[in-house]
C-alpha positions in Angstrom: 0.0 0.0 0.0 1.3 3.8 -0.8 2.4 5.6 1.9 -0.1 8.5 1.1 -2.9 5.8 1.2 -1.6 4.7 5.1 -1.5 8.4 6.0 -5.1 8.5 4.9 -5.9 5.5 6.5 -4.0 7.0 10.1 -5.4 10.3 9.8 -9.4 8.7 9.5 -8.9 6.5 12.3 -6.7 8.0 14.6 -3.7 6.3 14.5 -0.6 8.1 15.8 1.8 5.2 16.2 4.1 4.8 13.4 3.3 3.1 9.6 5.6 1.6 7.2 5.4 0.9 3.6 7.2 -1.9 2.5 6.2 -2.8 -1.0 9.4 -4.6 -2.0 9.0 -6.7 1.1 12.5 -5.9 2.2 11.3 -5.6 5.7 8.9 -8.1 5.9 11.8 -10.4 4.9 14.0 -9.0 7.3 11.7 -9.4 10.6 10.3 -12.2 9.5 6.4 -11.0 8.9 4.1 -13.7 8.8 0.9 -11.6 8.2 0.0 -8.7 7.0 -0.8 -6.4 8.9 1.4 -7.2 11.4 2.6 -5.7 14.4 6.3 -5.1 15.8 6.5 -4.1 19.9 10.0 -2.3 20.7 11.6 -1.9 23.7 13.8 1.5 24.6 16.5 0.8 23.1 15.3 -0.2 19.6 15.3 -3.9 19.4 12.1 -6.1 18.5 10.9 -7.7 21.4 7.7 -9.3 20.2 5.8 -9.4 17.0 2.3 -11.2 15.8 -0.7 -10.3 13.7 -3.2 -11.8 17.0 -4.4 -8.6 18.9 -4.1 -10.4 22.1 -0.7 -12.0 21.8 0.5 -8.1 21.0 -1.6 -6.6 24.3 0.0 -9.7 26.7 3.4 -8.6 24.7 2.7 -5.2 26.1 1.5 -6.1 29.1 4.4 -8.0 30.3 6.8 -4.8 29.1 4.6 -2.4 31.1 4.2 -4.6 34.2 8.5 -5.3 33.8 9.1 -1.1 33.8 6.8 -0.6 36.5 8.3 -3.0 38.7 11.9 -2.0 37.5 10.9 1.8 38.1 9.8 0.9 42.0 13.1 -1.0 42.0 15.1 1.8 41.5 13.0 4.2 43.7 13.9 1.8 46.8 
């Protein structure tokens, strides 16, 4: 899909999270997309930590990260 049509497609419903377009499929070759869409979770420093095209696998990916930086953030407060 054109970038122009995902900016469309972001602007109607919202979406402020950052699109790709990766019509060669150089990406999706590189991380290893096994859907489309699909969705990539990122930790701080950059590197994929979890990717699926299942809602619910992605919210328990963030989940997990969340409930990790909390408890590392009250960690460090002590």
């Amino acid at each position: 899909m054109p970038l122009s049509q995902l900016r469309k497609f972001a602007d109607k419903h919202g979406v402020t999270y950052p699109l790709i377009s990766d019509p060669q499929g150089v990406s999706a070759q590189k991380y290893g997309v096994e859907a489309i869409p699909e969705t990539f979770v990122f930790n701080k420093q950059g590197k994929v930590i979890g990717s699926s095209w299942k809602w619910d696998k992605i919210a328990s990916i963030v989940k997990a990260m969340v409930t990790k930086d909390s408890h590392l953030q009250h960690t460090q407060k002590l």
